[in-house]
C-alpha positions in Angstrom: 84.5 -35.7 74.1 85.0 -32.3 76.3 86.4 -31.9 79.7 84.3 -28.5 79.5 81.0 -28.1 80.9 78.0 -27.5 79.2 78.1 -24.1 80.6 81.6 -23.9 78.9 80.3 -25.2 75.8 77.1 -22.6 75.6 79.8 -19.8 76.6 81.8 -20.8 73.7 79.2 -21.4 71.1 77.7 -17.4 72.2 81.2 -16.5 72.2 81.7 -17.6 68.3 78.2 -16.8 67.0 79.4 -13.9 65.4 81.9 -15.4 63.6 79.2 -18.2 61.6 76.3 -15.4 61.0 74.1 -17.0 58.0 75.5 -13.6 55.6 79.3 -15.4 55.6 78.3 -19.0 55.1 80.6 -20.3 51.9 79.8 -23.6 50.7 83.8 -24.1 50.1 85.3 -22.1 52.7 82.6 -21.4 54.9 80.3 -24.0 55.8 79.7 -27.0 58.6 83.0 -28.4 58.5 85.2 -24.8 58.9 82.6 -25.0 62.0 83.2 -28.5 63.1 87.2 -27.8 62.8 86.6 -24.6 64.7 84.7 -25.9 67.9 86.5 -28.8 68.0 89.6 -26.8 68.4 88.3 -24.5 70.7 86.8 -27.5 73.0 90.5 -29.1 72.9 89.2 -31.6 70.9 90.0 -33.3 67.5 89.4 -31.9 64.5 87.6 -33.8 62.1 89.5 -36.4 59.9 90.3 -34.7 56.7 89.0 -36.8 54.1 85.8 -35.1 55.4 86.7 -32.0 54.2 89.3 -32.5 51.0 86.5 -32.3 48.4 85.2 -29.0 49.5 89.1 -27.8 50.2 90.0 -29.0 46.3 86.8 -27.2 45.1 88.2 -24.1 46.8 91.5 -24.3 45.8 90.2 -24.8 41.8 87.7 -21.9 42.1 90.8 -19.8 43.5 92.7 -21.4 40.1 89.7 -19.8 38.2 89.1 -16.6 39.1 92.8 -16.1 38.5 92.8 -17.5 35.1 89.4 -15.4 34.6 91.1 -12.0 35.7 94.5 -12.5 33.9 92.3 -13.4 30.9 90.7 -9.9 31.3 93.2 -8.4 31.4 94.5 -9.4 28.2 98.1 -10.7 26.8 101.5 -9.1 28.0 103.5 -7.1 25.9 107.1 -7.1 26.3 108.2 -3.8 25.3 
């Protein structure tokens, strides 16, 4: 629940359009729940309980891992010299 109206609300969903263009959606870091966390912040609100958002979060966080582990791996071994 909002104390805002629903003009409030349609202000603030126009306002933050930009921001959640189809182009930057990220199933990990970008998606329905970033959103819901968002607005709800924005309406003075709750966020959303985070067990509804911890498997995407870990996922994230292990892709992050990845990448890392992927460059440095590129990159190949250190030499002390």
């Amino acid at each position: 629940r909002t104390r805002r109206t629903s003009v409030d609300v349609f202000n603030l969903l126009l306002r933050t359009a930009p921001m959640w263009k189809g182009a930057s959606y990220d199933v990990l870091r970008k998606n329905c729940n970033s959103f819901c966390i968002v607005l709800a912040g924005e309406l003075g609100a709750d966020p959303p309980p985070p067990w509804t958002h911890r498997l995407g979060d870990g996922a994230a966080a292990l892709e992050d891992r990845a990448r890392r582990l992927a460059a440095s791996l590129e990159q190949g071994p250190e030499i002390d010299g």
